[in-house]
C-alpha positions in Angstrom: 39.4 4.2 13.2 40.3 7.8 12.4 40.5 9.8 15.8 38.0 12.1 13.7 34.9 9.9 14.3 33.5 9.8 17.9 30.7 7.6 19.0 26.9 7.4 19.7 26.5 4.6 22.1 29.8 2.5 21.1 28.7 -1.0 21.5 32.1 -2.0 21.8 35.7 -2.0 20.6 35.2 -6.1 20.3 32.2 -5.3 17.9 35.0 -4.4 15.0 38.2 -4.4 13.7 40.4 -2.0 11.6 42.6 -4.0 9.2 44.7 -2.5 5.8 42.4 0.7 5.7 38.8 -1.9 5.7 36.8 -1.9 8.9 34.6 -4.9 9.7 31.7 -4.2 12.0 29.5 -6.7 13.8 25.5 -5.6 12.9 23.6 -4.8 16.2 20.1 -5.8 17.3 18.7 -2.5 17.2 17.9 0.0 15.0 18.4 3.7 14.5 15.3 6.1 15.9 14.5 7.5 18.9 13.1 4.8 20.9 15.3 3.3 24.4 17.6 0.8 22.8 18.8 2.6 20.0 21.4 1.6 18.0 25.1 2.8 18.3 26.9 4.8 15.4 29.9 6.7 15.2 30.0 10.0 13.3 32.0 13.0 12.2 32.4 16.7 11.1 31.1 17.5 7.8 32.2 20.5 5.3 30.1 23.4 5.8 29.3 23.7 2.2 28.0 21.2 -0.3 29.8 18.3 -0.3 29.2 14.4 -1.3 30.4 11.5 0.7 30.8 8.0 -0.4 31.7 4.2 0.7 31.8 1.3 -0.5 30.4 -1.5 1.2 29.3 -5.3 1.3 27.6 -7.1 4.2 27.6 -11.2 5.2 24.1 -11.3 4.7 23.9 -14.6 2.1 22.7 -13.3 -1.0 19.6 -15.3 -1.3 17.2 -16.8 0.8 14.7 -15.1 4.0 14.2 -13.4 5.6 16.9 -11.6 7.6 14.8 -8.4 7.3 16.2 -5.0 7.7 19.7 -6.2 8.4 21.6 -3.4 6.8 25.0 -1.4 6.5 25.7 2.0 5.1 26.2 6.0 5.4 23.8 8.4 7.5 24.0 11.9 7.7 23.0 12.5 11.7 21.2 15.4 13.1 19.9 13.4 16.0 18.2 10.3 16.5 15.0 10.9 14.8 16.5 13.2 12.4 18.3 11.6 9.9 18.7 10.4 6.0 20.1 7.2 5.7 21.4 5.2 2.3 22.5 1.8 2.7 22.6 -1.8 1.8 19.2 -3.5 3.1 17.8 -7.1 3.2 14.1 -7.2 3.2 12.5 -10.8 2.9 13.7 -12.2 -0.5 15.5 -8.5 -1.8 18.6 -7.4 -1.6 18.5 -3.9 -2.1 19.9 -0.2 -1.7 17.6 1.7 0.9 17.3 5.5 1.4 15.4 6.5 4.0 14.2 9.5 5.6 13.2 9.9 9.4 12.0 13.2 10.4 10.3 14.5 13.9 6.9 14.4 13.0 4.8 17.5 12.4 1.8 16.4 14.5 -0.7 13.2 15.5 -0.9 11.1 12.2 1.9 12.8 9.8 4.4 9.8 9.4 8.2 10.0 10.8 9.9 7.6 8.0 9.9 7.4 4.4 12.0 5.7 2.0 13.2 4.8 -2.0 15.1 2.3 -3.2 18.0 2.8 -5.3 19.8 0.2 -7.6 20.7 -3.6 -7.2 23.4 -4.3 -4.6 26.8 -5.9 -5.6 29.0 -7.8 -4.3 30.6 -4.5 -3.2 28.1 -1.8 -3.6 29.4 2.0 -3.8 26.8 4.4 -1.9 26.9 8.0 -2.5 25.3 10.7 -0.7 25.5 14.5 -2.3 24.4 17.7 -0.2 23.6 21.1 -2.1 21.2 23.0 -0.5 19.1 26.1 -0.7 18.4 29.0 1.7 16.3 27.1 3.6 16.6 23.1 2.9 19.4 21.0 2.8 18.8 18.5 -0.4 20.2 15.3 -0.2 20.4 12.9 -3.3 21.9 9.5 -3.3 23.4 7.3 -6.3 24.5 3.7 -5.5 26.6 1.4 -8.1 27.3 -2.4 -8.3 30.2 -2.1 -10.7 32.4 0.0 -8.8 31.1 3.7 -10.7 30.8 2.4 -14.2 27.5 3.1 -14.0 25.1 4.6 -11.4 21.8 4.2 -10.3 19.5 7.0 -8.9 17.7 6.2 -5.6 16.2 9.8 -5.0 16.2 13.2 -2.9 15.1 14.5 0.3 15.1 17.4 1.8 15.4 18.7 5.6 15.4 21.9 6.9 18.9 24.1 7.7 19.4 24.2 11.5 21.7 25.5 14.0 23.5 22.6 14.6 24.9 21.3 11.1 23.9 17.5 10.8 27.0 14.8 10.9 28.4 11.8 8.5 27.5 8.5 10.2 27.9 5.1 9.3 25.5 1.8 10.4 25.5 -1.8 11.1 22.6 -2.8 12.6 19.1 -4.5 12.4 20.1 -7.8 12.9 22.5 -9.6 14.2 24.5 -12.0 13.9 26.1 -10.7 10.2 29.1 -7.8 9.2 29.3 -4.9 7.5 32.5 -4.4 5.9 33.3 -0.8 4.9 36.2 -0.9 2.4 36.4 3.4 2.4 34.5 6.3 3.4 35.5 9.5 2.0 34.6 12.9 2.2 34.6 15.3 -1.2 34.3 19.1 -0.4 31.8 19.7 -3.7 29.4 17.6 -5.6 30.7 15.2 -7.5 28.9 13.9 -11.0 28.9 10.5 -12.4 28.5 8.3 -15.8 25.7 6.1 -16.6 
């Protein structure tokens, strides 16, 4: 991998390979959140302005069939472990679908710490886009998946989190379950939002 992306708990260089430009990742048996056992995740630098980040992605999860729940792959953009938005490919009981998530520290007793939508159908490859713009106070976040390689696009919704400090970073996951791969045929990086057809 690029020298740019350092990891979060590297579950280990046998985990995945880097071949012709795709990497290949093993899915771990833990999940992303603040609990012990969290799982790992390499990340990097984003633009300090708006920007939109993409990948496109497929997983070994068959196609049909249950119930490897929550076995997923995809893009996260990382403030820390329970601060996060998260859009990627997702198997949960029967469905194959685009997830985007939200997990925030929660405001007190009772107020949730994860929320999610669901964007369009998942591909063979599916293309997952994530666009920041932002506002004085709020970064806003809105993600766009496509199963025909950008000939059309599907909305999966916004979130919003507050502007800190420390500016969040690009992530990517494998994880959930194991025993499947995540392949990642490109990530890239676009310094303004980008717009799409369909």
């Amino acid at each position: 991998m690029d020298p740019a992306w350092t990891w979060i708990r590297d579950p280990g260089a046998s985990t995945r390979s880097v071949s012709g430009g795709v990497l290949n990742w093993q899915m771990q048996a833990a999940d992303l959140g603040p609990d012990a056992g969290a799982a790992g995740l390499p990340v990097r630098a984003l633009p300090t302005g708006d920007y939109t980040v993409e990948t496109r992605v497929k997983t070994t999860v068959p196609r049909d069939g249950c119930c490897q729940n929550y076995a997923q792959g995809g893009l996260v953009i990382y403030q820390d472990d329970a601060n996060f938005v998260k859009l990627a490919v997702t198997s949960i009981w029967e469905t194959r679908q685009t997830e985007f998530g939200k997990r925030e520290t929660p405001e007190g007793p009772g107020y949730p710490a994860y929320g999610n939508s669901v964007g369009g159908p998942v591909g063979e490859w599916t293309v997952l886009r994530l666009t920041r713009t932002h506002t004085a106070t709020e970064n806003v976040y809105t993600a766009t998946t496509s199963k025909d390689d950008g000939a059309t696009w599907d909305t999966a919704g916004t979130w919003t989190t507050p502007l800190t400090a420390t500016p969040p970073r690009l992530g990517l996951v494998s994880m959930a379950a194991a025993g499947f791969t995540t392949t990642f045929d490109y990530v890239r990086v676009y310094g303004a939002p980008r717009g799409h057809s369909g």
